[in-house]
DRENLOLO-958221 format. One record per residue (C-alpha): x negated, y, z; residue number from 0. Coordinates in steps of 0.25 Angstrom, whole numbers, plus 5000, padded with zeros to 4 digits. Layout:
BEGIN
+------+------+------+-----+
|    u |    v |    w |   n |
+------+------+------+-----+
|    X |    Y |    Z | NUM |
...
+------+------+------+-----+
This chain:
BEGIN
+------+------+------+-----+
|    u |    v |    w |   n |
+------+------+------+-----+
| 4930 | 4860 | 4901 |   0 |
| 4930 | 4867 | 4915 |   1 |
| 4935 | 4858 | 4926 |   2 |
| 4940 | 4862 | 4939 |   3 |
| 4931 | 4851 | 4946 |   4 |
| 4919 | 4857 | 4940 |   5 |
| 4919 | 4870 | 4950 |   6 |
| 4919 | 4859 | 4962 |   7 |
| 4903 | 4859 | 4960 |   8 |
| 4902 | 4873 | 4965 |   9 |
| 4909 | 4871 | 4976 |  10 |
| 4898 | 4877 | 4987 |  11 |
| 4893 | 4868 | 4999 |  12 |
| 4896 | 4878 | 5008 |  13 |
| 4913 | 4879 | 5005 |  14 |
| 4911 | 4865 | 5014 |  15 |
| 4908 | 4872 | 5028 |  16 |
| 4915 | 4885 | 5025 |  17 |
| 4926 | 4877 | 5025 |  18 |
| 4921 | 4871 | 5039 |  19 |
| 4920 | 4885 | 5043 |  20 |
| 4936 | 4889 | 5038 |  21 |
| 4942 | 4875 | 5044 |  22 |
| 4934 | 4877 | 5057 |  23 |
| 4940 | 4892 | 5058 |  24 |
| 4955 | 4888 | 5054 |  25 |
| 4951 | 4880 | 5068 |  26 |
| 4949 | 4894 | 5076 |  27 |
| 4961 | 4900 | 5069 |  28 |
| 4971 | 4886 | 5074 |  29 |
| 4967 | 4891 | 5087 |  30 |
| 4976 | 4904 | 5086 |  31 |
| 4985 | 4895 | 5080 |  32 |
| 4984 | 4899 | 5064 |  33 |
| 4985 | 4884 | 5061 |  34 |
| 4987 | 4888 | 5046 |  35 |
| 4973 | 4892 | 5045 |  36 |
| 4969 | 4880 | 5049 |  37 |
| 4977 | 4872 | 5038 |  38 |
| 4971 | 4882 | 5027 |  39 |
| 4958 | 4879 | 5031 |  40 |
| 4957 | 4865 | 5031 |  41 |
| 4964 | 4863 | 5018 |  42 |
| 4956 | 4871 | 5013 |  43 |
| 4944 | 4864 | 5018 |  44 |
| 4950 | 4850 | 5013 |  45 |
| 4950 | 4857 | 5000 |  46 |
| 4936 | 4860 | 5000 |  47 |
| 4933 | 4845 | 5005 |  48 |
| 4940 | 4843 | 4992 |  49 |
| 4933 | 4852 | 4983 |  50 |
| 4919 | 4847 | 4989 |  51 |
| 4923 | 4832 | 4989 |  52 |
| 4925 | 4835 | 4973 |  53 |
| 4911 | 4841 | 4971 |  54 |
| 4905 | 4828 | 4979 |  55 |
| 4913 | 4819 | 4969 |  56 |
| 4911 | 4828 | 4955 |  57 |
| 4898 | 4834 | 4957 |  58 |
| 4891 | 4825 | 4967 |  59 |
| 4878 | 4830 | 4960 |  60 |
| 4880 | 4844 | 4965 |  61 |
| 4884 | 4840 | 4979 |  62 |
| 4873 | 4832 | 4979 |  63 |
| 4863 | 4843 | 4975 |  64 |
| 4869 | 4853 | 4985 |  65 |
| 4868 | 4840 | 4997 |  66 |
| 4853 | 4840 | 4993 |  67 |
| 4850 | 4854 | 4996 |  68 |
| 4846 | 4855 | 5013 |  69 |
| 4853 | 4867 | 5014 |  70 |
| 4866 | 4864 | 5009 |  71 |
| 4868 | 4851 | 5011 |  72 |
| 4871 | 4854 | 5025 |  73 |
| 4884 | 4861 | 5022 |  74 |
| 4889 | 4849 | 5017 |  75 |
| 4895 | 4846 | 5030 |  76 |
| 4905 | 4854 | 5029 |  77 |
| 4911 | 4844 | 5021 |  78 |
| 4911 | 4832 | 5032 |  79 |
| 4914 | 4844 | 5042 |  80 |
| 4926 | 4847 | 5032 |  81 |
| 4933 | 4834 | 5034 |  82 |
| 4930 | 4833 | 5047 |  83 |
| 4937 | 4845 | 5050 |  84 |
| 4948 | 4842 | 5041 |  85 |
| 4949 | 4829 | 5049 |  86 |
| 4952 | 4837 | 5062 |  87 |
| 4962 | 4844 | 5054 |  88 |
| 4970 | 4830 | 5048 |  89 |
| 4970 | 4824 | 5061 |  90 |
| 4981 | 4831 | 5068 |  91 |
| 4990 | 4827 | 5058 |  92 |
| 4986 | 4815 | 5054 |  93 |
| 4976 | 4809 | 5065 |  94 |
| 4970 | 4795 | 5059 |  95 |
| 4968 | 4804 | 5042 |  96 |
| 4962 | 4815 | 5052 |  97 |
| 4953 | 4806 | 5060 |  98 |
| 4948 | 4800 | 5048 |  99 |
| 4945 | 4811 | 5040 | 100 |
| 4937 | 4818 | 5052 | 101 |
| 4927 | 4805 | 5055 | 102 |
| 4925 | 4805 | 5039 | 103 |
| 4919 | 4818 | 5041 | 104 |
| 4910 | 4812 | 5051 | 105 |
| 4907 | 4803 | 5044 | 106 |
| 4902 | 4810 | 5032 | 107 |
| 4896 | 4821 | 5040 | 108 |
| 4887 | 4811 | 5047 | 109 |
| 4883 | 4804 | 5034 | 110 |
| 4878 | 4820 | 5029 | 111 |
| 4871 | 4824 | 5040 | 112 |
| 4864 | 4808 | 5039 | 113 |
| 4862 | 4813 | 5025 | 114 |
| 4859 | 4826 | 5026 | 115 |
| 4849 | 4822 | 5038 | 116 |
| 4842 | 4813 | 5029 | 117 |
| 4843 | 4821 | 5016 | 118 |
| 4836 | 4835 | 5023 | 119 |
| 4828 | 4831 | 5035 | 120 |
| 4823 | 4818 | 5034 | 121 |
| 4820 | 4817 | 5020 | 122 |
| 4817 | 4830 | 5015 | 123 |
| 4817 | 4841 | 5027 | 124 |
| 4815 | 4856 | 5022 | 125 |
| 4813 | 4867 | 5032 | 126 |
| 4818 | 4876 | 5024 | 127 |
| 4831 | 4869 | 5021 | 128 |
| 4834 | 4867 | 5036 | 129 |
| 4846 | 4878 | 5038 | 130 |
| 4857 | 4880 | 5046 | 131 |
| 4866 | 4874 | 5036 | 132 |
| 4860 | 4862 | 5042 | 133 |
| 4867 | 4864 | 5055 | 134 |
| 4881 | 4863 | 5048 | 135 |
| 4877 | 4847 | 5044 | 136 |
| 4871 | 4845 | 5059 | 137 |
| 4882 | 4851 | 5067 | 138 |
| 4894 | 4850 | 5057 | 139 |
| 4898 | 4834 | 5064 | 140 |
| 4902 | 4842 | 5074 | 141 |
| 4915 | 4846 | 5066 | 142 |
| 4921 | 4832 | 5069 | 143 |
| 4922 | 4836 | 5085 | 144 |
| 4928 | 4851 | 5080 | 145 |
| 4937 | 4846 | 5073 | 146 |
| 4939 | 4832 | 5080 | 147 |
| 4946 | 4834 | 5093 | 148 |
| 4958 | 4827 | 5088 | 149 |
| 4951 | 4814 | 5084 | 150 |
| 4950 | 4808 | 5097 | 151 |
| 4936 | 4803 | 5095 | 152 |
| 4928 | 4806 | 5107 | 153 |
| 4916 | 4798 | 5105 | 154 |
| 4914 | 4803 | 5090 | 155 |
| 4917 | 4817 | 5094 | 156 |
| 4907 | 4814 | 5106 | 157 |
| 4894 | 4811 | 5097 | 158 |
| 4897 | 4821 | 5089 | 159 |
| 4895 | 4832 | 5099 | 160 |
| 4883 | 4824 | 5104 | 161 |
| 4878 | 4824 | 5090 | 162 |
| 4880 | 4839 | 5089 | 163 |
| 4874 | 4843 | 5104 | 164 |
| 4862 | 4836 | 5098 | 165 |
| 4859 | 4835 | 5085 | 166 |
| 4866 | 4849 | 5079 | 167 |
| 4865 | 4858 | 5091 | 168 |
| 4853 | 4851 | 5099 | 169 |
| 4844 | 4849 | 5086 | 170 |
| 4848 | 4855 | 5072 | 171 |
| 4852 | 4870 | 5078 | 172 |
| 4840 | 4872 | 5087 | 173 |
| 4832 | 4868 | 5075 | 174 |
| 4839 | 4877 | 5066 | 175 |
| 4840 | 4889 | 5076 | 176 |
| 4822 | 4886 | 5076 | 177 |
| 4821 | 4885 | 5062 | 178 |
| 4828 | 4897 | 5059 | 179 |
| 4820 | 4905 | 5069 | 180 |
| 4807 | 4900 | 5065 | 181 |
| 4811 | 4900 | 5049 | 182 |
| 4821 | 4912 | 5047 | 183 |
| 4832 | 4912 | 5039 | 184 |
| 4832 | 4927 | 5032 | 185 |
| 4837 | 4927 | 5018 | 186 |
| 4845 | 4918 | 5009 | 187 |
| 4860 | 4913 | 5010 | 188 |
| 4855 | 4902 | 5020 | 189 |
| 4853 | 4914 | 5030 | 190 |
| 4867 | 4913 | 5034 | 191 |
| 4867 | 4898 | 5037 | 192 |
| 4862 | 4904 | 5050 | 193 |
| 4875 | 4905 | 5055 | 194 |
| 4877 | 4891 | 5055 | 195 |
| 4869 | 4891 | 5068 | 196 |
| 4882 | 4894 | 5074 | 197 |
| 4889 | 4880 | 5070 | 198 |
| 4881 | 4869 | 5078 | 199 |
| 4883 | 4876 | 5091 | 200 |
| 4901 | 4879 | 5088 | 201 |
| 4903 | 4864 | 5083 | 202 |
| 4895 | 4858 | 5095 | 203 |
| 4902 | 4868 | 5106 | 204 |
| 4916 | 4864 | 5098 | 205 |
| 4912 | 4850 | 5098 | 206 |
| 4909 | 4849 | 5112 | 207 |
| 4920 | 4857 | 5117 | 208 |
| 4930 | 4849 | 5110 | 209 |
| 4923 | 4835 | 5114 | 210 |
| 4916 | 4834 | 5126 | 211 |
| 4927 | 4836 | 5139 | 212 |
| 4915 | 4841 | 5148 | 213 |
| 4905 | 4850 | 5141 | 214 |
| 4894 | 4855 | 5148 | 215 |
| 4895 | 4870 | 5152 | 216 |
| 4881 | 4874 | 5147 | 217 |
| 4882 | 4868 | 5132 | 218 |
| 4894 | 4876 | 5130 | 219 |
| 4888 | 4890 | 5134 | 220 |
| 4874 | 4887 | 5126 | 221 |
| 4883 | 4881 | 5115 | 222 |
| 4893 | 4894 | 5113 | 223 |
| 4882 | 4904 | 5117 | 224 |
| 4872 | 4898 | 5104 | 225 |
| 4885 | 4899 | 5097 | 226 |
| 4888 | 4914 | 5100 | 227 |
| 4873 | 4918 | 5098 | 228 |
| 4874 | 4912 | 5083 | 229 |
| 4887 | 4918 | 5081 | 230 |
| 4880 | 4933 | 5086 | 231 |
| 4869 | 4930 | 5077 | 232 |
| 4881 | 4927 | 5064 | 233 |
| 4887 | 4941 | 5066 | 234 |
| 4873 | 4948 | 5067 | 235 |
| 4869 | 4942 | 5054 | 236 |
| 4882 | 4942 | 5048 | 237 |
| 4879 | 4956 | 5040 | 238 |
| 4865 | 4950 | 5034 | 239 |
| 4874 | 4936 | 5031 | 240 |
| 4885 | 4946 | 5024 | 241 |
| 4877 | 4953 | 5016 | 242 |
| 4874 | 4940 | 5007 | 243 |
| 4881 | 4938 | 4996 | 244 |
| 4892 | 4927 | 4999 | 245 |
| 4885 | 4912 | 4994 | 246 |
| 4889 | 4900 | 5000 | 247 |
| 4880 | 4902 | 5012 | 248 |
| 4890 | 4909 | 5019 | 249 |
| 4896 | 4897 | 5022 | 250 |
| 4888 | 4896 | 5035 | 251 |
| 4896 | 4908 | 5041 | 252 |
| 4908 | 4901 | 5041 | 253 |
| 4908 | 4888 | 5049 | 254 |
| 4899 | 4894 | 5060 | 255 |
| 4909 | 4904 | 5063 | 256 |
| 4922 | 4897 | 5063 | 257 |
| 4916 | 4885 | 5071 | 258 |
| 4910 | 4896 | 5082 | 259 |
| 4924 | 4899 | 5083 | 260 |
| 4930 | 4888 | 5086 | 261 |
| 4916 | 4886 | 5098 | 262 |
| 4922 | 4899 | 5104 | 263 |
| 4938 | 4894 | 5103 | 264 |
| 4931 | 4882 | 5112 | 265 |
| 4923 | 4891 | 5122 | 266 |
| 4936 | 4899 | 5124 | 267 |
| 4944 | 4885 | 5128 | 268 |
| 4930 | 4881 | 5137 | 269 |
| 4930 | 4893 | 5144 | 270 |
| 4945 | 4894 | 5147 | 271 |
| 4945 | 4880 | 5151 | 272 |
| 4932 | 4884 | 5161 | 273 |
| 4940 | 4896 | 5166 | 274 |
| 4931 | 4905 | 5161 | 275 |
| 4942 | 4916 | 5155 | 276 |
| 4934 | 4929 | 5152 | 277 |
| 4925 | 4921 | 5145 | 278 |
| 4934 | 4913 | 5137 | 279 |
| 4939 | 4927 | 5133 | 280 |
| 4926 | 4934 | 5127 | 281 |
| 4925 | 4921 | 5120 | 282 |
| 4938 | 4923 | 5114 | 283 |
| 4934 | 4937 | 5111 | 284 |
| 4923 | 4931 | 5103 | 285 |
| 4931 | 4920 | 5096 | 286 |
| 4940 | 4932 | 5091 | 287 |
| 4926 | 4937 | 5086 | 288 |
| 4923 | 4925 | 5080 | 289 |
| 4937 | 4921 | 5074 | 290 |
| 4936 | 4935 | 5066 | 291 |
| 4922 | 4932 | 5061 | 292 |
| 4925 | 4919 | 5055 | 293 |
| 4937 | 4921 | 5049 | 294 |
| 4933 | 4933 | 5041 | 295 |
| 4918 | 4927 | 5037 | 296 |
| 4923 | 4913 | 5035 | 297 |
| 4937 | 4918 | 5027 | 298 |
| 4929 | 4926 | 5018 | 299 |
| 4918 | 4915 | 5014 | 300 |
| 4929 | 4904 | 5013 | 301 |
| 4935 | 4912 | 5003 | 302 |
| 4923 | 4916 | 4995 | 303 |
| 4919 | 4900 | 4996 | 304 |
| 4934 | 4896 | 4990 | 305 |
| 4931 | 4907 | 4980 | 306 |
| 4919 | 4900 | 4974 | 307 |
| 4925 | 4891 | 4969 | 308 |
| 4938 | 4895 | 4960 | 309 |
| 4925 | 4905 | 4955 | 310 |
| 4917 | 4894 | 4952 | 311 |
| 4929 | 4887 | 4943 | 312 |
| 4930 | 4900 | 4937 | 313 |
| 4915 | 4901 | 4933 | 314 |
| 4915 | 4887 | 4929 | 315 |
| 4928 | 4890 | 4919 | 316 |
| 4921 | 4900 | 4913 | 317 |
| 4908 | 4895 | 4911 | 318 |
| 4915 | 4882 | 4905 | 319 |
+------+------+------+-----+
């Protein structure tokens, strides 16, 4: 007989930071005051923490498999970076469940990356499988000082942005911008993980700007400029990305997108705060930009995620 939980084991790896990336937006859109959105979207990441959480306790074996492979086994932090986020979302309503939830997905985030550090570099490093998917297990601790600023936890919030100056943005993204120059990414569905370039560089100019009270000037401009330059080379490739057939892969659009929008909300309060008007307004010019951007790309691949899996249900009741 068919059952329901069976279609949990087809539940792709890549739903985990799409869902990042349409929590992270619903962010952007509180900003103009759409706090509905915002609700949506965590629920209906809660959801797939749910779904996902199923597939680790019935089909550990599968989960397992995909945990083993260097190029997916990255994404899996878009599970911790899920309850992190959903943390921040608990707090304000019910501070200490909130709190809790958010430093259980810094926990769990830093037992992965210790696992994933141990699993795929130090015991069997491939070249091959060294990708900018890796940057989302590097850079994603930073979430817990996005979604953080009501925690009032200063020194936690404080190593992780030193932790993101210099492991994610010091070490792991120069590499990564080297590798692919020496070693090219040109076909495959692993092309579009390029754009993930664009996430270490947002997180840690979000993170800095919500945490430390006196930035440094110059970081911010190198910061933000690094992240306009990938977001230029995003909508150049865009019509080669497009042209794949949609596969799970196109989950790397989507957080990269919605976190750069909220590093331009943050340089528009930056340079108000500094005076700087004009400025503040091109900026906003882009954020508009940006806004429309994300919401069509990450709408549309949200959906065809959520659609995979009532089509898998049906595939599996008709084969059964």
């Amino acid at each position: 007989m068919f059952s329901i939980k069976k279609s949990l084991k087809n539940i792709p790896v890549p739903i985990l930071p799409t869902m990042v990336g349409v929590d992270t937006l619903s962010n952007v859109w509180i900003l103009e005051e759409f706090s509905l959105i915002r609700h949506i979207s965590v629920w209906a990441g809660i959801i797939i923490l749910c779904l996902y959480t199923g597939k680790l306790i019935l089909y550990f074996d599968v989960a397992k498999s995909e945990y083993l492979d260097g190029k997916i086994s990255s994404l899996h932090a878009g599970f911790t970076m899920l309850i992190m986020i959903t943390g921040g979302y608990f707090v304000d309503y019910f501070p200490v469940f909130g709190k809790t939830i958010w430093f259980f997905g810094i926990f769990l985030h830093i037992i992965h990356l210790s696992l994933f550090v141990y699993l795929h570099i130090i015991k069997n490093f491939e070249a091959n499988n060294f990708v900018p998917t890796w940057l989302v297990t590097f850079a994603g601790l930073m979430t817990a000082t996005v979604a953080g600023t009501s925690m009032n936890e200063p020194e936690v919030c404080t190593a992780i942005v030193w932790y993101g100056l210099i492991v994610p943005i010091g070490i792991v993204w120069p590499l990564m911008v080297f590798r692919l120059i020496k070693n090219p990414i040109r076909t495959g569905s692993i092309v579009m993980s390029k754009a993930i370039l664009a996430a270490p560089p947002s997180l840690f100019l979000v993170s800095y700007l919500n945490i430390v009270e006196e930035p440094v000037h110059i970081v911010i401009y190198i910061v933000y400029g690094i992240i306009l330059t990938v977001l230029v080379y995003i909508i150049f490739m865009l019509s080669k990305f497009l042209t794949l057939g949609f596969n799970p892969s196109f989950a790397s659009l989507t957080f990269p997108l919605a976190i750069a929008c909220l590093a331009s909300t943050k340089m528009i309060d930056y340079f108000y705060e500094q005076g700087q008007y004009f400025i503040a307004q091109i900026i906003t010019e882009i954020l508009g930009i940006q806004i429309y951007m994300a919401t069509s790309i990450i709408g549309v691949i949200a959906f065809k995620f959520f659609t995979l899996i009532p089509n898998h249900y049906k595939q599996e009741k008709k084969n059964a």
